[in-house]
C-alpha positions as CSV (number, residue, x, y, z in Angstrom):
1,X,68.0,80.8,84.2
2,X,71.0,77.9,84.8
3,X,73.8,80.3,84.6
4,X,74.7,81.7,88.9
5,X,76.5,84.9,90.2
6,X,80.1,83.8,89.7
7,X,79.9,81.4,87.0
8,X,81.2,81.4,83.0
9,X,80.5,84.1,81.2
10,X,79.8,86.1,84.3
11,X,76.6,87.9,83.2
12,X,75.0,87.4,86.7
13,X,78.5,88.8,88.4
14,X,82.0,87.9,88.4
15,X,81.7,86.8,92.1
16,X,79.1,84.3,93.7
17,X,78.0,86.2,96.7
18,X,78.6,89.8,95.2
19,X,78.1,92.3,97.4
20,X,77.3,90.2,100.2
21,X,80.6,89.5,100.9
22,X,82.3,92.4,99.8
23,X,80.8,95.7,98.9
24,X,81.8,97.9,95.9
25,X,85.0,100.3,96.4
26,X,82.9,103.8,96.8
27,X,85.7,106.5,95.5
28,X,84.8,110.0,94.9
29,X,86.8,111.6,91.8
30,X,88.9,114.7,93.4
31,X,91.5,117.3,92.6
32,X,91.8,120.8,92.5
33,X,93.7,124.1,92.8
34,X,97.0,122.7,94.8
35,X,98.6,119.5,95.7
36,X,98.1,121.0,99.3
37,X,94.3,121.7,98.6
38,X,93.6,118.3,97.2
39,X,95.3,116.7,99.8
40,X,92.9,118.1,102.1
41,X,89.9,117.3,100.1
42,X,91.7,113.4,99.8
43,X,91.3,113.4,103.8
44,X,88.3,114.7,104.2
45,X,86.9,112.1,101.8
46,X,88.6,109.1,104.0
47,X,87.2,110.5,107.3
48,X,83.5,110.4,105.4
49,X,84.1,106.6,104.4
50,X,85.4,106.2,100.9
51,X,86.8,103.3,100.4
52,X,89.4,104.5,97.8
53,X,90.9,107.5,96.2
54,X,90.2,108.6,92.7
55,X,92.9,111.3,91.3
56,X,91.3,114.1,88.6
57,X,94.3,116.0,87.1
58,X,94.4,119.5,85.5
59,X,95.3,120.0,82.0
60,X,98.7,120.6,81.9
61,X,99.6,117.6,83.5
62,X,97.1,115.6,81.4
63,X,99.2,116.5,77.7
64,X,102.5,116.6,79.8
65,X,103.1,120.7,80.2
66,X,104.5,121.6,83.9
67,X,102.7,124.5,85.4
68,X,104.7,127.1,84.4
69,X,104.6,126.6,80.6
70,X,103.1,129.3,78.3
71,X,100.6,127.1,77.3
72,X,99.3,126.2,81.0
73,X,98.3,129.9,82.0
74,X,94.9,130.0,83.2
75,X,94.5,126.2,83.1
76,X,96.7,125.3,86.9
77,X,94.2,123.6,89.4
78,X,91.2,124.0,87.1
79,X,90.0,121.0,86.6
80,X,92.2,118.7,88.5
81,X,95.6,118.6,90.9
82,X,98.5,120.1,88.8
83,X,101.5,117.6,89.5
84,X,104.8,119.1,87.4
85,X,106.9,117.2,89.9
86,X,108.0,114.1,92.6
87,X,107.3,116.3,95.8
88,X,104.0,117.5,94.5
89,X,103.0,113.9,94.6
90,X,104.8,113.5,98.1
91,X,102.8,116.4,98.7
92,X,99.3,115.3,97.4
93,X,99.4,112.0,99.5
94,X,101.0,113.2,102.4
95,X,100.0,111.4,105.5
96,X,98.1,108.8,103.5
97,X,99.7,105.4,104.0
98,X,99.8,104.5,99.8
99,X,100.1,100.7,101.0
100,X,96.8,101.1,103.0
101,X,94.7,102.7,100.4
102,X,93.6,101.7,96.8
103,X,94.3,104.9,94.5
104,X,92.8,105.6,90.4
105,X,94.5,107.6,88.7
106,X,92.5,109.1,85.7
107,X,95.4,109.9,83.4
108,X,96.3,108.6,79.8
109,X,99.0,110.8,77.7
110,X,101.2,110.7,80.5
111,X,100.2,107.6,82.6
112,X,103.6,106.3,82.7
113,X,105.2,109.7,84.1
114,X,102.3,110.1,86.7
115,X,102.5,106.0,87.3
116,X,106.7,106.8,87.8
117,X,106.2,109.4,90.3
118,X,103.6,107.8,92.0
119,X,105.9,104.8,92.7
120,X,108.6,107.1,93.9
121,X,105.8,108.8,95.8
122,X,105.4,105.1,97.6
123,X,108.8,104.4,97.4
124,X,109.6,107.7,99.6
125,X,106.9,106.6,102.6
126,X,108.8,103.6,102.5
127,X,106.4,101.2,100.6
128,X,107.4,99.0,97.6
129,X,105.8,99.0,94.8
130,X,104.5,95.2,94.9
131,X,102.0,96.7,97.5
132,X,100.6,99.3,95.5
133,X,96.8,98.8,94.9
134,X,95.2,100.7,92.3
135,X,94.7,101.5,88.9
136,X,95.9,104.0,86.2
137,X,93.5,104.5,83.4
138,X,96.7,104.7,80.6
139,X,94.2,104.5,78.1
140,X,94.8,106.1,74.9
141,X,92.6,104.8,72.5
142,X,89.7,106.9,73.8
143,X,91.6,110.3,73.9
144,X,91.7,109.6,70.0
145,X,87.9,108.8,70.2
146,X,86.1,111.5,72.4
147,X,88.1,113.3,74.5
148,X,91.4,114.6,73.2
149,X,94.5,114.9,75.6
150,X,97.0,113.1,73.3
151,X,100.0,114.0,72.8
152,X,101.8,111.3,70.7
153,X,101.0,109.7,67.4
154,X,99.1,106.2,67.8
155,X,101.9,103.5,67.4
156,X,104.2,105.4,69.7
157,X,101.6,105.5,72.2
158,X,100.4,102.0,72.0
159,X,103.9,101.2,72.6
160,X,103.6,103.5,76.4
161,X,100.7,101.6,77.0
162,X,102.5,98.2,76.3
163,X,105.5,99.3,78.5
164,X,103.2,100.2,81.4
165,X,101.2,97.2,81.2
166,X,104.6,94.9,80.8
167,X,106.3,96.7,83.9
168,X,103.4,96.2,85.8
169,X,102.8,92.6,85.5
170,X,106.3,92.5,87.3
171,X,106.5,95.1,89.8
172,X,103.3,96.0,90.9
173,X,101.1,93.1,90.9
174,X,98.0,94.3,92.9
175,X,97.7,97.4,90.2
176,X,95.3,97.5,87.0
177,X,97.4,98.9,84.5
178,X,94.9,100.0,82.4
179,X,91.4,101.3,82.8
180,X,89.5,100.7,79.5
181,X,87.1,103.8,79.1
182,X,84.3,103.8,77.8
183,X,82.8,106.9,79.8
184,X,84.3,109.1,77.9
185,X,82.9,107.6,74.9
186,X,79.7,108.0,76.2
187,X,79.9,111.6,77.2
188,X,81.2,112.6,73.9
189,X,77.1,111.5,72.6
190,X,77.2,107.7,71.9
191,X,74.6,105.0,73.1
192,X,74.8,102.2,75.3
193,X,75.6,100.0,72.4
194,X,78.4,102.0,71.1
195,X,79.9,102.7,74.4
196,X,80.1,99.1,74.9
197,X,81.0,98.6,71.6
198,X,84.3,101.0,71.3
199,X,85.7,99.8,74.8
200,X,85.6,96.1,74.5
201,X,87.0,96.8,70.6
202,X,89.7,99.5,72.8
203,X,90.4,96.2,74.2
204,X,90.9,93.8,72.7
205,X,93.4,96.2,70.5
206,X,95.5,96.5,74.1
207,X,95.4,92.9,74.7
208,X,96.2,92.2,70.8
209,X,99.4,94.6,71.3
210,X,100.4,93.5,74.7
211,X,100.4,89.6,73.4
212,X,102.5,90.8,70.4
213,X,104.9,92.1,73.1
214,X,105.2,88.3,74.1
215,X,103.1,88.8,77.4
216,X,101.1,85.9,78.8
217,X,97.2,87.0,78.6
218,X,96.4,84.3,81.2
219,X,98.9,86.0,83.6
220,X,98.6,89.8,82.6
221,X,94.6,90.1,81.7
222,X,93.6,89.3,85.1
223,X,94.5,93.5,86.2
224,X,93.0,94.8,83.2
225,X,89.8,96.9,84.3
226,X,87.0,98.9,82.5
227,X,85.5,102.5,83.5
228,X,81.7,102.6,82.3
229,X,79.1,105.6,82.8
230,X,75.8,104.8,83.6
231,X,73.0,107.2,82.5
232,X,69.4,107.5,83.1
233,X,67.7,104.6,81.7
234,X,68.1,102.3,84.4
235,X,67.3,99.2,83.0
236,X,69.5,100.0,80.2
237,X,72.2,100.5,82.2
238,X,72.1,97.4,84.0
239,X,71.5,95.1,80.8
240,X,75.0,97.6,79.6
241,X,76.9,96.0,82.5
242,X,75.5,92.5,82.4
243,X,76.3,92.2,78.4
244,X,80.0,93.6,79.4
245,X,80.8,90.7,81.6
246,X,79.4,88.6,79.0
247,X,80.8,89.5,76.0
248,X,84.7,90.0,77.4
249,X,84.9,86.8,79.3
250,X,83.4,85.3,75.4
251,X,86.6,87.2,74.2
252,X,89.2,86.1,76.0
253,X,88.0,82.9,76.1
254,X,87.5,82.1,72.5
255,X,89.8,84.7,70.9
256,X,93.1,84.9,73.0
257,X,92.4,81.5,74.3
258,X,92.4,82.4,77.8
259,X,92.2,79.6,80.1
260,X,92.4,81.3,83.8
261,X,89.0,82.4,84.7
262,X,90.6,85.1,86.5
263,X,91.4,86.6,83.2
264,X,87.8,86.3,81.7
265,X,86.3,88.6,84.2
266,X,85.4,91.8,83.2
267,X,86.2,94.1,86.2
268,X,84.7,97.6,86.2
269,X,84.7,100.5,87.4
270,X,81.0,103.1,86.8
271,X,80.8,106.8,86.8
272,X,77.7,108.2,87.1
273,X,76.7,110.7,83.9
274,X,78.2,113.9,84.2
275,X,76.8,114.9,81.1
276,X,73.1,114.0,82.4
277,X,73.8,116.9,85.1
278,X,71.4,120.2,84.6
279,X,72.7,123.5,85.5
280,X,69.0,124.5,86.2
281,X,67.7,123.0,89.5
282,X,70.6,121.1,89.9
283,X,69.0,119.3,93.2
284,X,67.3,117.6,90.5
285,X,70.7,116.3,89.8
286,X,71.0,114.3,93.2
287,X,67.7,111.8,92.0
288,X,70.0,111.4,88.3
289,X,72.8,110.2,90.1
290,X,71.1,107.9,93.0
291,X,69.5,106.3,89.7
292,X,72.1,106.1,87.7
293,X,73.9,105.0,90.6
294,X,71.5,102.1,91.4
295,X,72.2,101.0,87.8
296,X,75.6,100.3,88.9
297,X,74.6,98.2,91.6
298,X,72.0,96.7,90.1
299,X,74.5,95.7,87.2
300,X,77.3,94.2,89.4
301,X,80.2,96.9,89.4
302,X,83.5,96.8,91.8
303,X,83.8,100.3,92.0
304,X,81.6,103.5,92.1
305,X,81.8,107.2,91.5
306,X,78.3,109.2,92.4
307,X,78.6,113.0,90.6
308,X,77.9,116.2,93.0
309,X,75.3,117.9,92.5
310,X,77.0,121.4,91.7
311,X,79.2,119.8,89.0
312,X,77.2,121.5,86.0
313,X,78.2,124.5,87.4
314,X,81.6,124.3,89.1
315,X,84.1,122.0,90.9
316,X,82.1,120.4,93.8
317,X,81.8,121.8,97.8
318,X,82.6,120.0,100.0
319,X,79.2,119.3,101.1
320,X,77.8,118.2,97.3
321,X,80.9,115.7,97.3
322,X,79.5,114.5,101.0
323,X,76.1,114.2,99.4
324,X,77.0,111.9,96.5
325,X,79.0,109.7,98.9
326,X,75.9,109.4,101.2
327,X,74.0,108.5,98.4
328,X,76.4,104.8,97.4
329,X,76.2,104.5,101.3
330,X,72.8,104.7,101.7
331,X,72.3,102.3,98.9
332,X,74.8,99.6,100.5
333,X,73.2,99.9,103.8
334,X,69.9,100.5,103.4
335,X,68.2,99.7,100.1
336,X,68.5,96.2,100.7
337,X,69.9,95.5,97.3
338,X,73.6,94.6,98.2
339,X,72.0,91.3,99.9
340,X,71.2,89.5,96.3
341,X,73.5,89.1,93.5
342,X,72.2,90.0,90.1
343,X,68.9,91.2,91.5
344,X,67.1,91.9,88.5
345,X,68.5,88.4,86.7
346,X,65.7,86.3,84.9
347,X,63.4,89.1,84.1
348,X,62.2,88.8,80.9
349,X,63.1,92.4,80.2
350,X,66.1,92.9,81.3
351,X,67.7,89.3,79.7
352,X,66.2,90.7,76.3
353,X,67.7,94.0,76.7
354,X,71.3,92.1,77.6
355,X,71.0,89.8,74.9
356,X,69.9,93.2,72.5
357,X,72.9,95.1,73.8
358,X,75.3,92.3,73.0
359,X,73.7,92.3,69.6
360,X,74.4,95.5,69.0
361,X,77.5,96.2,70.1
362,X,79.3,93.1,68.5
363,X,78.1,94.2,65.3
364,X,79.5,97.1,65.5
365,X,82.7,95.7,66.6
366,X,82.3,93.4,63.5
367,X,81.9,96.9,61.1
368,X,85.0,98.1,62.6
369,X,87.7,94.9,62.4
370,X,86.1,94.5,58.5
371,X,87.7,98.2,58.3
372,X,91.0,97.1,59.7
373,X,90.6,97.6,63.6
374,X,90.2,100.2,66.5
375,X,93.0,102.5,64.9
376,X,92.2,102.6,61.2
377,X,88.4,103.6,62.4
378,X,89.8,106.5,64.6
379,X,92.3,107.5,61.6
380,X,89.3,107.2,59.5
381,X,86.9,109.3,61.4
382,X,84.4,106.5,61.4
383,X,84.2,106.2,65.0
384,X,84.4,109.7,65.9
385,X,81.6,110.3,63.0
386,X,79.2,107.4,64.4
387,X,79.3,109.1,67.9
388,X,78.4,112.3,66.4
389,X,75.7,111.1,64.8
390,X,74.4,109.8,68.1
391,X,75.0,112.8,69.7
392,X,73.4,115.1,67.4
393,X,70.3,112.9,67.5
394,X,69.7,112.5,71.3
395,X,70.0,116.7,71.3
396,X,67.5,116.9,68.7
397,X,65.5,114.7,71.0
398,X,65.7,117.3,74.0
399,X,65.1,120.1,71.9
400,X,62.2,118.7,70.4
401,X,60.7,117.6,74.1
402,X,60.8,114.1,72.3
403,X,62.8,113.7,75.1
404,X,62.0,115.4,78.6
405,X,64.8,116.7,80.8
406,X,63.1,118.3,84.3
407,X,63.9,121.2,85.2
408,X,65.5,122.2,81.5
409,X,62.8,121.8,78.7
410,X,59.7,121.0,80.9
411,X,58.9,121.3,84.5
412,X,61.2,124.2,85.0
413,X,61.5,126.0,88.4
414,X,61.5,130.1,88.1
415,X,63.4,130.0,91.5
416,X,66.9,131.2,91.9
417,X,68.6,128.6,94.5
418,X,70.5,129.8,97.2
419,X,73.7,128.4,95.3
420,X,77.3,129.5,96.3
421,X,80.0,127.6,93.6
422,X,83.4,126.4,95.0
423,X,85.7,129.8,93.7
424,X,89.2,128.7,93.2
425,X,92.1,130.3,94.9
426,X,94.8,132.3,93.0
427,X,97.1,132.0,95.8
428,X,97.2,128.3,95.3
429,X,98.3,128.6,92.1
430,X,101.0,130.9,93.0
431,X,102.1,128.9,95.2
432,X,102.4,125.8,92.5
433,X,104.5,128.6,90.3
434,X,107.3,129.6,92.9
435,X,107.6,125.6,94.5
436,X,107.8,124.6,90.9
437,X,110.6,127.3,90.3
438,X,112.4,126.6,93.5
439,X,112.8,123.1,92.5
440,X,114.2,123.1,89.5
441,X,116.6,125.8,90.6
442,X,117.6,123.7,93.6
443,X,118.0,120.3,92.0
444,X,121.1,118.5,90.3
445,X,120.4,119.9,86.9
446,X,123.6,117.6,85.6
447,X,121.8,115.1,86.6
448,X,118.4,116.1,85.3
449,X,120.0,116.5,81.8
450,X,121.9,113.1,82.2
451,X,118.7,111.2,82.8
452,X,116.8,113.4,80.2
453,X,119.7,112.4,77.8
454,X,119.3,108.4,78.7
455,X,115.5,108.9,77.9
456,X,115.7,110.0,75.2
457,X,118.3,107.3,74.0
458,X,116.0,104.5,75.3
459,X,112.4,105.9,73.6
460,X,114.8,106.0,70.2
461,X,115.4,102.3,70.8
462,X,113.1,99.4,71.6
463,X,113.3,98.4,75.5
464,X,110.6,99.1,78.0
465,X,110.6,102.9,78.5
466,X,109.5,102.6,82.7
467,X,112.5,102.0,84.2
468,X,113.9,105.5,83.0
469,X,111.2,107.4,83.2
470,X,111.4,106.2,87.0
471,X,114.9,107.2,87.0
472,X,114.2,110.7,85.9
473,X,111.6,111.0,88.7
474,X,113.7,110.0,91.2
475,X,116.4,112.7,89.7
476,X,113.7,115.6,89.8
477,X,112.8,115.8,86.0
478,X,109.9,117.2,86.1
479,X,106.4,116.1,83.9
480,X,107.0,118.9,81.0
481,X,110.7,118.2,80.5
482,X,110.1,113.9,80.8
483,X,107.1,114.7,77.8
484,X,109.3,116.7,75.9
485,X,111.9,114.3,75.6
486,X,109.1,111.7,74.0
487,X,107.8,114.9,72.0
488,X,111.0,115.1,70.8
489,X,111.7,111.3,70.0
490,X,107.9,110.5,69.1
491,X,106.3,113.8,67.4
492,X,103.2,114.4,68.3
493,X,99.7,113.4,66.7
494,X,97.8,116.2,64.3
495,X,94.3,114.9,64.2
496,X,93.1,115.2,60.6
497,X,89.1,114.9,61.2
C-alpha cells in the first residue's frame, strides 16, 4: 500500500515512527471512597509506572450533587472520588506536581466545575494553567445516548461544552477539551460500526457548534481527542481504529475545510471492554483485556486503559490494578510490536475490514444528518433504539451459545476462587461528610452567595460561563451549589424515551 505511518488520512497512524519514538500514555482509571484514599491509589499507580492519571468520579459529583445531599446517600466513594469542593481536589492531588503529570478527567455534566477546580487546584501548587496537560472528557452528547448523567437540557449544555472548549483554546493550551466517547456507546450494546459511527457524528456536532461560536477549527481541533473501547474481536478492533483516523481527518478536511494537519488527526484514547468482563472465573478476564489491549496497539492509540480483573465484581485491589498495568508494559517491552508502525497494515483482511467499517459507519452517519443531526436522533430515540437493537441481539447470541463466553455459557469452572473484593470504608465517607460541613461553615458565605449571584447573572446572559464558575471555586462554592445555580437558570433535561 502507498499511503505510510504519518501520512494524509492517517489510517497507518497519525505519527511516522509510532511507537518507536514515543510509546502510548499507559493510565489506569482510579477513584474511590475519599479524596485521601484515591490519592493514595494515584501514588501508588506513579511508583508502578503509569504514565498518566485517569480521574473516575462518584455519582454525585458526576450530576453536580455535593456529598451531603439527600439524593447522594449511599452513593459517596462508590464508584469514583467524591469532589464537592476546591480542597478535596487540593487534597486528591496532593504531592503530585499537576505541571509534571498529564491527568483525564472522565466527567461530562459538570466538566466545567470539575475543569474550574482543577485549575485552582494547579493554580494553588503554584502552576498556571498554560501548563496543564490533560484532558476532560466534557462530552455530553453520549450521556443522552447510553449512559445518563445529564443534568441540563441539550442546547444549554452544548453551550458548556462550547464555553469549555473556547476558554481552553486560550488558557490552557496543552489540554484536550473534550474527549469524544464512544466507549460508552459501545457498552450500552452497539457494534463497532455504530460506535464509530455516533462518535465521529458526536463530533462533528461539537466542532459544528464550536465554529458557530466563531472559533478557528484549524487552531482549536488540534486538542480535540476521542475515547474508544476495544472488545474481543481483535481484528475488528484494529480495522475500528484504523477507519477512525481515516474517516475524521476525511472530515475536517473536506467538511470544515481544515487545512493544518495537526487538526486532521484523530487522537485517541482506548479502554479496554468492561462490559466483556465475567464475574465467573474472572482470571479469564486478564487474557480479554491483554487482547483487547493488543487491539489498541495494534490499531495505533496514544493512550491506554487495561480493566482489572476483579472489576465484574467490585472496585479493583490494588494488586488486579498492578496486573492490568503489567499487562500494557509487558506488551511495550516485550511483545515486539511497539517497534513497527501499523503492524498489521496491507493485509488483505484487515484493509477490507477498514474499508467495511468505514462503510458502515458513514452510512449510518448519512441516516442520521437526513434526520436532522446528532440531537434530533437522540430526541427521537433513534439512536438510543438502534443500540438497543444491537444489544438485545448480541445477548441473544450468548444465550443461545451462538456465541461462546468461557467460563459463563461453556467451559465453566465449578471452583470457588480464593477471591477477596476491595470492601469500602464507611469511615471515609464520614470523613467526606463532616470536611464537607466544616467548610462551608467556615468559609465567606457573603461571598459564596455574591459569586453564586454573578453566576447566575452570567448563565442568563450570553458570555463564556468559565471565568465565573472559576471565580466561585476560588470563593469555596461548592459542586452542588455551582449546579444548582445552572439548574436554576437552565432546567434540567426529562428524557422522553
Amino acid at each position: 500500500m502507498s499511503e505510510k505511518p504519518g501520512e494524509y488520512p492517517f489510517t497507518r497512524g497519525i505519527y511516522p515512527g509510532m511507537y518507536k519514538d514515543r510509546l502510548w500514555s499507559m493510565r489506569q482509571y482510579a477513584g474511590f471512597s475519599s479524596a485521601e484514599e484515591s490519592n493514595k491509589r494515584f501514588k501508588f499507580l506513579l511508583d508502578q509506572g503509569v504514565t498518566g492519571l485517569s480521574v473516575a468520579f462518584d455519582l454525585p459529583t458526576q450530576i453536580g450533587y455535593d456529598s451531603d445531599h439527600e439524593l447522594a446517600k449511599g452513593e459517596v466513594g462508590r464508584v469514583g472520588v467524591p469532589i464537592s469542593t476546591i480542597q478535596d481536589m487540593n487534597i486528591l492531588f496532593d504531592d503530585i506536581k499537576l505541571n509534571e503529570v498529564s491527568t483525564s478527567m472522565t466527567i461530562n455534566a459538570t466538566a466545567p466545575i470539575l475543569f474550574a477546580q482543577y485549575i485552582v487546584a494547579a493554580e494553588n501548587q503554584g502552576v498556571s494553567s498554560n501548563k496543564l496537560m490533560g484532558t476532560i472528557q466534557n462530552d455530553i452528547l453520549k450521556e443522552y445516548i447510553a449512559r445518563g448523567t445529564y443534568i441540563f437540557p441539550p442546547e444549554p449544555s452544548m453551550r458548556l461544552v462550547t464555553d469549555l472548549l473556547e476558554f481552553a483554546s486560550t488558557h490552557t493550551p496543552k489540554w484536550n477539551p473534550i474527549s469524544i466517547s464512544g466507549y460508552h456507546i459501545r457498552e450500552a450494546g452497539s457494534t463497532a460500526a455504530q460506535e464509530l459511527a455516533f462518535t465521529i457524528a458526536n463530533g462533528i456536532t461539537y466542532v459544528s457548534k464550536a465554529i458557530q461560536r466563531g472559533l478557528d477549527p484549524d487552531a482549536f481541533a488540534s486538542r480535540i481527542s476521542f475515547f474508544f473501547n476495544a472488545h474481543n474481536d481483535l481484528l475488528i478492533e484494529a480495522s475500528k481504529f484504523r477507519a477512525a483516523r481515516r474517516m475524521w481527518a476525511k472530515i475536517m478536511k473536506h467538511r470544515f475545510n481544515v487545512k493544518s494537519e495537526k487538526a486532521m488527526k484523530c487522537r485517541f484514547h482506548v479502554q479496554t471492554g468492561g462490559s466483556t468482563l465475567s464475574a465467573q472465573a474472572i482470571d479469564n478476564n486478564v487474557i480479554r483485556t491483554t487482547i483487547q489491549a493488543l487491539s489498541a496497539i495494534l490499531g495505533g492509540a496514544q493512550s491506554l486503559h487495561t480493566n482489572s480483573r476483579d472489576e465484574a465484581l467490585s472496585l479493583p485491589t490494588d494488586e488486579s490494578a498492578k496486573l492490568a498495568l503489567r499487562t500494557q508494559q509487558i506488551i511495550a517491552h516485550e511483545s515486539g510490536i511497539a517497534n513497527y508502525p501499523d503492524p498489521l497494515g496491507g493485509s488483505y483482511i484487515i484493509e477490507e475490514m477498514t474499508d467495511r467499517i468505514e462503510k458502515d459507519a458513514n452510512k449510518i452517519i448519512n441516516n442520521l444528518e437526513n434526520m436532522g443531526g446528532v440531537i434530533e436522533g437522540i430526541e427521537s430515540g433513534w439512536i438510543q433504539n438502534e443500540i438497543a437493537q444491537s444489544a438485545s441481539k448480541y445477548q441473544h447470541g450468548i444465550d443461545t451459545k451462538e456465541k461462546i463466553i468461557v467460563g459463563v455459557n461453556k467451559y465453566k469452572s465449578d471452583n470457588t476462587e480464593n477471591y477477596k473484593a476491595m470492601e469500602l470504608d464507611d469511615i471515609s465517607v464520614q470523613t467526606q461528610l463532616n470536611r464537607l460541613k466544616d467548610f462551608k461553615t467556615s468559609r465567606d458565605n457573603g461571598l459564596v452567595k455574591d459569586k453564586l449571584s454573578s453566576l447566575n447573572t452570567i448563565a442568563v446572559a450570553t458570555q463564556n460561563i468559565i471565568p465565573s464558575i472559576i471565580e466561585c471555586v476560588k470563593s469555596k462554592c461548592t459542586t452542588g451549589e455551582i449546579s444548582d445555580q445552572l439548574r436554576d437558570v437552565f432546567g434540567e433535561h426529562q428524557s422522553n424515551i
